[in-house]
CHARMM internal coordinates of N, CA and C (Angstrom, degrees):
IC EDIT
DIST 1 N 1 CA 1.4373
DIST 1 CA 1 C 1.5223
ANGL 1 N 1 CA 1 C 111.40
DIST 1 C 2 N 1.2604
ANGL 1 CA 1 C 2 N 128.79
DIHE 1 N 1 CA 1 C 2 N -2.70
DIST 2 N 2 CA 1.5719
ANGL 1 C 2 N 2 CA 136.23
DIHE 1 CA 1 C 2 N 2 CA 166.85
DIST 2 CA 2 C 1.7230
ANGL 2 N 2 CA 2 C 101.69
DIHE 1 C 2 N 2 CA 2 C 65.93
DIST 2 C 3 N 1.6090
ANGL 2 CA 2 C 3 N 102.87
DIHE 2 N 2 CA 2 C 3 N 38.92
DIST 3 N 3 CA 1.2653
ANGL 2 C 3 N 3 CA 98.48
DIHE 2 CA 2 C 3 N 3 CA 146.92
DIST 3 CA 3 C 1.3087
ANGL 3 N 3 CA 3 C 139.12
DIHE 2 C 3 N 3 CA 3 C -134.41
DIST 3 C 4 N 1.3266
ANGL 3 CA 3 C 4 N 130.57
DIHE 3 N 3 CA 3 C 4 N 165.25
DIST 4 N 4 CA 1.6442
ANGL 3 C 4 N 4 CA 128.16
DIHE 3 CA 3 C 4 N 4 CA -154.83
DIST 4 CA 4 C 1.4829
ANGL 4 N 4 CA 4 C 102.02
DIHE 3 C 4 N 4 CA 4 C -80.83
DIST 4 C 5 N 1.2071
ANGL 4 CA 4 C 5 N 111.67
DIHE 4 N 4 CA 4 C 5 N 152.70
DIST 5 N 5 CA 1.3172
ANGL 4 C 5 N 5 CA 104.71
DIHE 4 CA 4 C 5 N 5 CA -178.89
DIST 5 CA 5 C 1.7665
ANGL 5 N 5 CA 5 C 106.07
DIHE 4 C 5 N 5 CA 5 C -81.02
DIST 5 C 6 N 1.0934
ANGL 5 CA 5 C 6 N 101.27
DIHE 5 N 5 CA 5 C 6 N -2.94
DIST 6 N 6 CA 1.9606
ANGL 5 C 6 N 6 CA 82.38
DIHE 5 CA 5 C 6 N 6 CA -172.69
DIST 6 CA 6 C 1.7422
ANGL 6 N 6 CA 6 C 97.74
DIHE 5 C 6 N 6 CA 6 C -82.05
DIST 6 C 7 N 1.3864
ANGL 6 CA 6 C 7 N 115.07
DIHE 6 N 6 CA 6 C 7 N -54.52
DIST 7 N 7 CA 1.4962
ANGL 6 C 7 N 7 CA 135.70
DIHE 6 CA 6 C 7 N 7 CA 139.83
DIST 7 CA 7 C 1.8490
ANGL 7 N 7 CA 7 C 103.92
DIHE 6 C 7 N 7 CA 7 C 25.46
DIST 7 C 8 N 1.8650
ANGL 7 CA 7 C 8 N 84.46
DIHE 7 N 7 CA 7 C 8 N -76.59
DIST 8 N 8 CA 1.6896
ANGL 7 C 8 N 8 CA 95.48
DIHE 7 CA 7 C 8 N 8 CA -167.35
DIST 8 CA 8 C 1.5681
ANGL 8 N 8 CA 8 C 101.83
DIHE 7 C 8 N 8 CA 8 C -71.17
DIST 8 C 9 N 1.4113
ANGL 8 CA 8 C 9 N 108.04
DIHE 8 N 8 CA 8 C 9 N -62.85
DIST 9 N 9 CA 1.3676
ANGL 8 C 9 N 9 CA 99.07
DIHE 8 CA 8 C 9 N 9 CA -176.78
DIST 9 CA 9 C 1.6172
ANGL 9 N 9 CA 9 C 124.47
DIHE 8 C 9 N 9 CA 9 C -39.51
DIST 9 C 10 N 0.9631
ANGL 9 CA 9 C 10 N 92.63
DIHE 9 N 9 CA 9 C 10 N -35.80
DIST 10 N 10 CA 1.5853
ANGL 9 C 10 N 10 CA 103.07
DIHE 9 CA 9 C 10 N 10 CA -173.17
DIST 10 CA 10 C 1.8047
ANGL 10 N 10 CA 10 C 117.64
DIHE 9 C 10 N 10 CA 10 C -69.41
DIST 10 C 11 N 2.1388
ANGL 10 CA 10 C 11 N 100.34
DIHE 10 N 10 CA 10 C 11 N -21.28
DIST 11 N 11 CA 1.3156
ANGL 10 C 11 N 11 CA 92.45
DIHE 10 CA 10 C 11 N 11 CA 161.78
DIST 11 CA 11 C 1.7086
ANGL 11 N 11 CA 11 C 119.40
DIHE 10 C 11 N 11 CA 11 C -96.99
DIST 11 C 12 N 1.1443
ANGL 11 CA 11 C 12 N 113.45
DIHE 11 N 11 CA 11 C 12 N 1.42
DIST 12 N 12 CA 1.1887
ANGL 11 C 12 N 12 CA 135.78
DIHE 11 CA 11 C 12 N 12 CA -178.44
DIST 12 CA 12 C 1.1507
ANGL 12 N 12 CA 12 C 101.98
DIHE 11 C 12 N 12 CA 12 C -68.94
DIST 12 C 13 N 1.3967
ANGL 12 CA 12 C 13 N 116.33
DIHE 12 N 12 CA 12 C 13 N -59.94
DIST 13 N 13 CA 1.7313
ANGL 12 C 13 N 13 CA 116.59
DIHE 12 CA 12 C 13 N 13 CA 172.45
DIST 13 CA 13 C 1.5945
ANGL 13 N 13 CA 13 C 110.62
DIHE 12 C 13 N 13 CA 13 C -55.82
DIST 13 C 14 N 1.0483
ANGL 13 CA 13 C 14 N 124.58
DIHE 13 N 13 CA 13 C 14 N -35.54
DIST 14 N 14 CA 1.6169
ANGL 13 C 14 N 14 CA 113.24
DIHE 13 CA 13 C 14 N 14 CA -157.31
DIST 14 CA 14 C 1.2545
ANGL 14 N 14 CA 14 C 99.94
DIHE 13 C 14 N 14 CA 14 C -102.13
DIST 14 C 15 N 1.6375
ANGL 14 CA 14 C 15 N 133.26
DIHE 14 N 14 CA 14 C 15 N 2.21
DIST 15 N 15 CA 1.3645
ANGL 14 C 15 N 15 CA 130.64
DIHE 14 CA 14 C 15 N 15 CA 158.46
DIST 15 CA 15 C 1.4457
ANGL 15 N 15 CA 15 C 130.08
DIHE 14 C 15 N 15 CA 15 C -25.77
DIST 15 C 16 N 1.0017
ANGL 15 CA 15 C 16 N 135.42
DIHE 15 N 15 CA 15 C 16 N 116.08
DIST 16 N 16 CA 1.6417
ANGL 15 C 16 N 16 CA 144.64
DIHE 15 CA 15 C 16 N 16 CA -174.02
DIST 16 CA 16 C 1.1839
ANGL 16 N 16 CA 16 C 99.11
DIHE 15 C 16 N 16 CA 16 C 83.56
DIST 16 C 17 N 1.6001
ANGL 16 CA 16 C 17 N 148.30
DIHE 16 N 16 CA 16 C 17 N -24.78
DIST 17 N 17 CA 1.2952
ANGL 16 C 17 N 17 CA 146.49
DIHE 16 CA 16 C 17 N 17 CA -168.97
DIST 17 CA 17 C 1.5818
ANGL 17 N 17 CA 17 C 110.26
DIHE 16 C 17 N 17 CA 17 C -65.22
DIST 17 C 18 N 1.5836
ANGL 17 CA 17 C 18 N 120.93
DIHE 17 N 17 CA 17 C 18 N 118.60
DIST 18 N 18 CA 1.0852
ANGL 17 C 18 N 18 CA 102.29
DIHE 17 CA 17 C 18 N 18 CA 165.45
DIST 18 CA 18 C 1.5778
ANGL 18 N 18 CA 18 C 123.64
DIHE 17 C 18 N 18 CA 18 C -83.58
DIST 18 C 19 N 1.5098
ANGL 18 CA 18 C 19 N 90.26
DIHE 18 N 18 CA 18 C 19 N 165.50
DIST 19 N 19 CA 1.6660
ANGL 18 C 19 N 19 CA 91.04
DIHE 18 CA 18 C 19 N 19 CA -168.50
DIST 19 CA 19 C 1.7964
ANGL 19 N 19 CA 19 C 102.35
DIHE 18 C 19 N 19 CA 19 C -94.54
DIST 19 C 20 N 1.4186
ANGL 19 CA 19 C 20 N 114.86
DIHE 19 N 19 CA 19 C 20 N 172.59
DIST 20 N 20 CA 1.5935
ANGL 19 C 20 N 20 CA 119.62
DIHE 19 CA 19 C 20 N 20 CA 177.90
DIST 20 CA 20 C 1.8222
ANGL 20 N 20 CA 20 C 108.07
DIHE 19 C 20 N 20 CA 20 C -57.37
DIST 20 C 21 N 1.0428
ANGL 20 CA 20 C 21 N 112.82
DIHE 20 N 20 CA 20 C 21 N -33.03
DIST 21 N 21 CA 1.5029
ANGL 20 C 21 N 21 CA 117.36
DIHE 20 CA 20 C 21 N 21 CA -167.11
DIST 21 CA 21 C 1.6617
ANGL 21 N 21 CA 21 C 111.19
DIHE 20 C 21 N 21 CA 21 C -73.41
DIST 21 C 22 N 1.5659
ANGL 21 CA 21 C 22 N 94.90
DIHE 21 N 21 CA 21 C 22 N -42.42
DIST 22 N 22 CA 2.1154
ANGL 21 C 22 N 22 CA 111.01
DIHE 21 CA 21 C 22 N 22 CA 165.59
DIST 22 CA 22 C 1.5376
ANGL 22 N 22 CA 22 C 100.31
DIHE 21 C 22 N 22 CA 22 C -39.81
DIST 22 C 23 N 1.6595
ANGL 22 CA 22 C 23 N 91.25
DIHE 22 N 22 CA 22 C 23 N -88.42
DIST 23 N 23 CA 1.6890
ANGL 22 C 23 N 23 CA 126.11
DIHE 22 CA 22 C 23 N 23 CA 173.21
DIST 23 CA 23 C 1.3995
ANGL 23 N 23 CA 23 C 90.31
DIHE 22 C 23 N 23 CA 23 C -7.67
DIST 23 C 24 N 1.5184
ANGL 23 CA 23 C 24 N 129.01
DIHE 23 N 23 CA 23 C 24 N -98.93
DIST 24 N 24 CA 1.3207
ANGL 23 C 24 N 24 CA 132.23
DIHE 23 CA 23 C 24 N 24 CA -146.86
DIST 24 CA 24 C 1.8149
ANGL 24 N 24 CA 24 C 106.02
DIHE 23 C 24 N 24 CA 24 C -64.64
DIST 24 C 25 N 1.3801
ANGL 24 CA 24 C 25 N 111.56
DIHE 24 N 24 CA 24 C 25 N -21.42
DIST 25 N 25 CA 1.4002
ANGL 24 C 25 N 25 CA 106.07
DIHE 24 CA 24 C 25 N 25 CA 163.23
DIST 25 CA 25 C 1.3375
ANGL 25 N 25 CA 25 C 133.74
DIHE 24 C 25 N 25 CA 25 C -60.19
DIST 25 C 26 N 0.9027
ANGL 25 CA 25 C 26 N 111.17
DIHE 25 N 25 CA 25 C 26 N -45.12
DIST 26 N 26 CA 1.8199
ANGL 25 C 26 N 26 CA 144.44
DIHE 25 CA 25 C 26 N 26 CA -172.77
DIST 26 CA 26 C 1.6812
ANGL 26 N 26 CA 26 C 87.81
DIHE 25 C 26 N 26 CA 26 C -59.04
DIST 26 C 27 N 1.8573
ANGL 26 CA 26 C 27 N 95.64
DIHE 26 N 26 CA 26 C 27 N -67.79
DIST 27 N 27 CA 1.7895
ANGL 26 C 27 N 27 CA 90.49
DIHE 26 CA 26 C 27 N 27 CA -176.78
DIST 27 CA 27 C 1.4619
ANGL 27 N 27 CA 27 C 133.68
DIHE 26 C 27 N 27 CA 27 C -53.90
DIST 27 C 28 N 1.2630
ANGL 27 CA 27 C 28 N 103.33
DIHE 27 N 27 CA 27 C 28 N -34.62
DIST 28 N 28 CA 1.4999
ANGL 27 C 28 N 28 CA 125.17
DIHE 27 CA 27 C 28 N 28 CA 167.16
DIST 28 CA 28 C 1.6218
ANGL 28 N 28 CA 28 C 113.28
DIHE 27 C 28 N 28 CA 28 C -45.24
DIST 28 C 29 N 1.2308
ANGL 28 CA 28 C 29 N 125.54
DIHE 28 N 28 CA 28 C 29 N -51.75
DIST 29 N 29 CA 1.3397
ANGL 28 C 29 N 29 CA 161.87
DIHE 28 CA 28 C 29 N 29 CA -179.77
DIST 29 CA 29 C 1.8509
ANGL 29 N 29 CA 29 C 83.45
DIHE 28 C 29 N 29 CA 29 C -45.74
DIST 29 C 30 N 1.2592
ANGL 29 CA 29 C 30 N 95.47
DIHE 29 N 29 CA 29 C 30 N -100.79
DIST 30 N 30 CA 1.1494
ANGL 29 C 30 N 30 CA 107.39
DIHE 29 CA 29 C 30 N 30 CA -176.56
DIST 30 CA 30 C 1.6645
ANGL 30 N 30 CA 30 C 134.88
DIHE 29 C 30 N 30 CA 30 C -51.95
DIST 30 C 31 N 1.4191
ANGL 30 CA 30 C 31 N 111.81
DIHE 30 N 30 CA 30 C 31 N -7.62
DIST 31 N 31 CA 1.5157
ANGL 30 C 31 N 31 CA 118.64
DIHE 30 CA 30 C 31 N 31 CA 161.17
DIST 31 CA 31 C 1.4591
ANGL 31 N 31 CA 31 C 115.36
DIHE 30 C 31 N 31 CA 31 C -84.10
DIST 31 C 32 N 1.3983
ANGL 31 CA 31 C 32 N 95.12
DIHE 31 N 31 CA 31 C 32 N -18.62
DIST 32 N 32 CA 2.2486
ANGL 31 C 32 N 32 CA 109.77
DIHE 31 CA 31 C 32 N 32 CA 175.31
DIST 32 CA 32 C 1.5232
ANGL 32 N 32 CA 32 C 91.40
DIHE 31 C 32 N 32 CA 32 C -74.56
DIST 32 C 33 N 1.1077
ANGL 32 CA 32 C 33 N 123.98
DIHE 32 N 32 CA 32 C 33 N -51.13
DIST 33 N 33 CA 1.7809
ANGL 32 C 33 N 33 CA 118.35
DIHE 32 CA 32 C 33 N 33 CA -165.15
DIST 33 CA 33 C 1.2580
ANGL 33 N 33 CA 33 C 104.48
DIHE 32 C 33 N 33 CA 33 C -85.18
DIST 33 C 34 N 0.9384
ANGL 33 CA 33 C 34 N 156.52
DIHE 33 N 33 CA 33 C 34 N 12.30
DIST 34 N 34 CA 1.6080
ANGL 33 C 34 N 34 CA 176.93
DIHE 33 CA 33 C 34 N 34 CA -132.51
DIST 34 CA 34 C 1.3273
ANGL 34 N 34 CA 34 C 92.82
DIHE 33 C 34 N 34 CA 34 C -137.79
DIST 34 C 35 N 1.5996
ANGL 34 CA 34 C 35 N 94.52
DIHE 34 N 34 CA 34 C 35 N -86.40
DIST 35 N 35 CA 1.5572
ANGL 34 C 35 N 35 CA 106.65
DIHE 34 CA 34 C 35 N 35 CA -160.91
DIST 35 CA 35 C 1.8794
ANGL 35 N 35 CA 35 C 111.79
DIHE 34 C 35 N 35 CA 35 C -60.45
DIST 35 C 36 N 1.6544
ANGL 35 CA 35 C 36 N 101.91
DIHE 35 N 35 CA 35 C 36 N -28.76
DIST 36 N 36 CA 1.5126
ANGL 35 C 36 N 36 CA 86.77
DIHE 35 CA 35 C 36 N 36 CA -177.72
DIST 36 CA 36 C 1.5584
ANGL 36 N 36 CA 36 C 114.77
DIHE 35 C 36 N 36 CA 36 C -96.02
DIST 36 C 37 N 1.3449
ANGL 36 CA 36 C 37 N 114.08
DIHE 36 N 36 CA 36 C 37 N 5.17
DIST 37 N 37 CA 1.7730
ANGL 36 C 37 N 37 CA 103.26
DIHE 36 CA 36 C 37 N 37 CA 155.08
DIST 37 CA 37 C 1.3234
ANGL 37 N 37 CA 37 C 108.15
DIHE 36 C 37 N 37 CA 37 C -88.64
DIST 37 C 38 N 1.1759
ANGL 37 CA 37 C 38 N 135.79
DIHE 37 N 37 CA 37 C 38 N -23.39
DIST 38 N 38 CA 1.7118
ANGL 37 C 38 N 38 CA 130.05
DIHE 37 CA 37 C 38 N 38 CA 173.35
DIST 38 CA 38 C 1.6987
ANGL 38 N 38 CA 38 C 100.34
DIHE 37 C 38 N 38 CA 38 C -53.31
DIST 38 C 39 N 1.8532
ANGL 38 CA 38 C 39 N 107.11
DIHE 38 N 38 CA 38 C 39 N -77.48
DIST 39 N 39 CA 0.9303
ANGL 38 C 39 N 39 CA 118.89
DIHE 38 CA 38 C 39 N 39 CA -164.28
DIST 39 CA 39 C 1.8242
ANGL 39 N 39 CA 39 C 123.67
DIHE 38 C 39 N 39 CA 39 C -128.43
DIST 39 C 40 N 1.9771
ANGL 39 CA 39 C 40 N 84.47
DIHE 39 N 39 CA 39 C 40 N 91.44
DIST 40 N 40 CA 1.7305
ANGL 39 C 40 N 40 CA 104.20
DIHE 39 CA 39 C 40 N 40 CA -163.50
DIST 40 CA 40 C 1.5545
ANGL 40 N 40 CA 40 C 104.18
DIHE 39 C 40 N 40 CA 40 C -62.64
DIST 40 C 41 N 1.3256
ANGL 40 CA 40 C 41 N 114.02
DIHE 40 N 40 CA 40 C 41 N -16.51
DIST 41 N 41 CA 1.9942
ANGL 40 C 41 N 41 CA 83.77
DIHE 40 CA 40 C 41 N 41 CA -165.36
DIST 41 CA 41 C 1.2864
ANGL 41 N 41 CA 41 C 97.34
DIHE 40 C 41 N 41 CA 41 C -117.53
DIST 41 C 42 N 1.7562
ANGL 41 CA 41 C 42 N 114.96
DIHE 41 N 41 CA 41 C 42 N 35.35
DIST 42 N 42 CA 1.9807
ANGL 41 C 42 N 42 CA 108.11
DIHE 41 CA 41 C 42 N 42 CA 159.15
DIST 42 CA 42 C 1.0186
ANGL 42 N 42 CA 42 C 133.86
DIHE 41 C 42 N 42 CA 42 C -105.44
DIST 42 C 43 N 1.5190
ANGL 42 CA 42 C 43 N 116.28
DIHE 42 N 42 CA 42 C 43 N 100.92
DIST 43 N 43 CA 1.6013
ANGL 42 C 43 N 43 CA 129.76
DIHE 42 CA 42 C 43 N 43 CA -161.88
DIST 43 CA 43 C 2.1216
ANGL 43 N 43 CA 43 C 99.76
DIHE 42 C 43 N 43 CA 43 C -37.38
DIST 43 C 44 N 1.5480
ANGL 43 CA 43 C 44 N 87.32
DIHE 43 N 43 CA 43 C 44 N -167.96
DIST 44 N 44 CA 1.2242
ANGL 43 C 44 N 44 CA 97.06
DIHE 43 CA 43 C 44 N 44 CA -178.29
DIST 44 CA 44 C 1.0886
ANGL 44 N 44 CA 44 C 147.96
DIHE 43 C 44 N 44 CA 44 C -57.06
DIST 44 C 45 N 1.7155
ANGL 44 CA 44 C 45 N 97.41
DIHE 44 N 44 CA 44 C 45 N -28.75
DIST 45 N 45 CA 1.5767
ANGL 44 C 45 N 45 CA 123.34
DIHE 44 CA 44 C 45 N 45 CA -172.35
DIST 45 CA 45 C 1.1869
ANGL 45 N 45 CA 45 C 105.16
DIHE 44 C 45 N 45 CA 45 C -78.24
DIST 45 C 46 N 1.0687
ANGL 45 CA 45 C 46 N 122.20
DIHE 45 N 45 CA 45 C 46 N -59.49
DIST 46 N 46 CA 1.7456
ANGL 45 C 46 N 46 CA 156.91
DIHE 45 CA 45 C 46 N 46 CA -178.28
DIST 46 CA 46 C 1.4860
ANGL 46 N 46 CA 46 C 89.08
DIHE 45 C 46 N 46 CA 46 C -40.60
DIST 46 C 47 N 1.1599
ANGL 46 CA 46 C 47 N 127.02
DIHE 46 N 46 CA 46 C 47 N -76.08
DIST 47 N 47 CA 1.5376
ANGL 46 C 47 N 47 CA 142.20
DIHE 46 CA 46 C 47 N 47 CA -174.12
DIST 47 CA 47 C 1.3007
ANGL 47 N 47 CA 47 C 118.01
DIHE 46 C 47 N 47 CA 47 C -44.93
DIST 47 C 48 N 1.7318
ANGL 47 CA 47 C 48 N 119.33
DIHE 47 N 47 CA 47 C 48 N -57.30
DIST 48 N 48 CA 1.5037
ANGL 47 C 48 N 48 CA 135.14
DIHE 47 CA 47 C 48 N 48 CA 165.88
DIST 48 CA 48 C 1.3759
ANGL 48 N 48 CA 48 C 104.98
DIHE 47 C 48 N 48 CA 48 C -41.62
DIST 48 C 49 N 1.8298
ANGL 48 CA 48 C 49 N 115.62
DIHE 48 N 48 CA 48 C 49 N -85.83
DIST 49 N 49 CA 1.3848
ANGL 48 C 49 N 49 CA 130.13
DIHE 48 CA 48 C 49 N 49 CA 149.45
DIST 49 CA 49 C 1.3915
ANGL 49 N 49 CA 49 C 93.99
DIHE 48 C 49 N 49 CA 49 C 18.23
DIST 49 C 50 N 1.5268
ANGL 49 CA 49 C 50 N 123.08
DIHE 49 N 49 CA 49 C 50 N -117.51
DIST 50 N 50 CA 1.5644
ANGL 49 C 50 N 50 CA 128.54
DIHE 49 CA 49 C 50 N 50 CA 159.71
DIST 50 CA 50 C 1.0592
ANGL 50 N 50 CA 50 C 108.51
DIHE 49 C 50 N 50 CA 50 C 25.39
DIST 50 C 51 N 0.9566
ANGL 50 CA 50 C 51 N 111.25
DIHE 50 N 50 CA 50 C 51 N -102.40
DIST 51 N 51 CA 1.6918
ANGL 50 C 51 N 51 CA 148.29
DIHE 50 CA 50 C 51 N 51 CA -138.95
DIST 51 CA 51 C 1.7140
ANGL 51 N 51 CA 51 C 83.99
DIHE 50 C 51 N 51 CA 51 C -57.37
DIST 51 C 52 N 1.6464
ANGL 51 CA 51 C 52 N 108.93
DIHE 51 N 51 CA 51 C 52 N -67.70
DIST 52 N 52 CA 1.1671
ANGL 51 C 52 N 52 CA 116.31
DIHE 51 CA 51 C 52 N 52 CA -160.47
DIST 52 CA 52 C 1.6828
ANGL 52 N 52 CA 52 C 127.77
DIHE 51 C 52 N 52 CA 52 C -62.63
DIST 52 C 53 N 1.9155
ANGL 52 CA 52 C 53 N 107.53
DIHE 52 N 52 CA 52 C 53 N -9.83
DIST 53 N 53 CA 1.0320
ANGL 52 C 53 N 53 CA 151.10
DIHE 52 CA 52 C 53 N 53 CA 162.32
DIST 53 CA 53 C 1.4345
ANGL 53 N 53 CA 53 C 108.49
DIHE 52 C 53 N 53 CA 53 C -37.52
DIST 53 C 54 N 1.4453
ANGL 53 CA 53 C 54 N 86.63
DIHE 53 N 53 CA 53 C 54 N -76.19
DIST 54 N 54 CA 1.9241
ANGL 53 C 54 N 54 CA 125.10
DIHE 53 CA 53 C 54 N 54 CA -161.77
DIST 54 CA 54 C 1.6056
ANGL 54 N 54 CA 54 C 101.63
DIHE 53 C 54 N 54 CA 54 C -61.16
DIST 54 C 55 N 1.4033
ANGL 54 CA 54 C 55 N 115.97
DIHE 54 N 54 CA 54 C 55 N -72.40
DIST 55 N 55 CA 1.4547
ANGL 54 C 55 N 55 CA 110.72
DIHE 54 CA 54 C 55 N 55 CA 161.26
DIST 55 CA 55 C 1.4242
ANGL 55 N 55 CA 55 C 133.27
DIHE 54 C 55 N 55 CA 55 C -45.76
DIST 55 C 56 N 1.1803
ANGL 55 CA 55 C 56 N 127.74
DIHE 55 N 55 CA 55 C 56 N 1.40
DIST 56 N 56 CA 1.4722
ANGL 55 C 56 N 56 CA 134.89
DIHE 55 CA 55 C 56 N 56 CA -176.70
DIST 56 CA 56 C 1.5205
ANGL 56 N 56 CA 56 C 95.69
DIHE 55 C 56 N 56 CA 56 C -94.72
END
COOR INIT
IC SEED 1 N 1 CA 1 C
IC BUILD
């Protein structure tokens, strides 16, 4: 399969682990469903805006 063995082991270890890029997805996810049961009638911008607010 043209891969190194440290390579495999190394995904072997991090199996089920999520990575930072998941993680911050997942959260993302859930600050969208947050914000749109608080506040149902704010289009996209309005919403991002937010979001992009809050993390600053």
């Amino acid at each position: 399969m043209s891969v190194s063995r440290s390579g495999y082991y190394k995904w072997v270890k991090r199996k089920g682990i999520i990575n930072r890029y998941q993680a911050n997805r997942l959260w993302l996810i859930e600050e969208i469903k947050e914000t749109y049961v608080k506040h149902k009638i704010w289009g996209y911008k309005h919403r991002a805006s937010y979001i992009r607010d809050k993390t600053n």
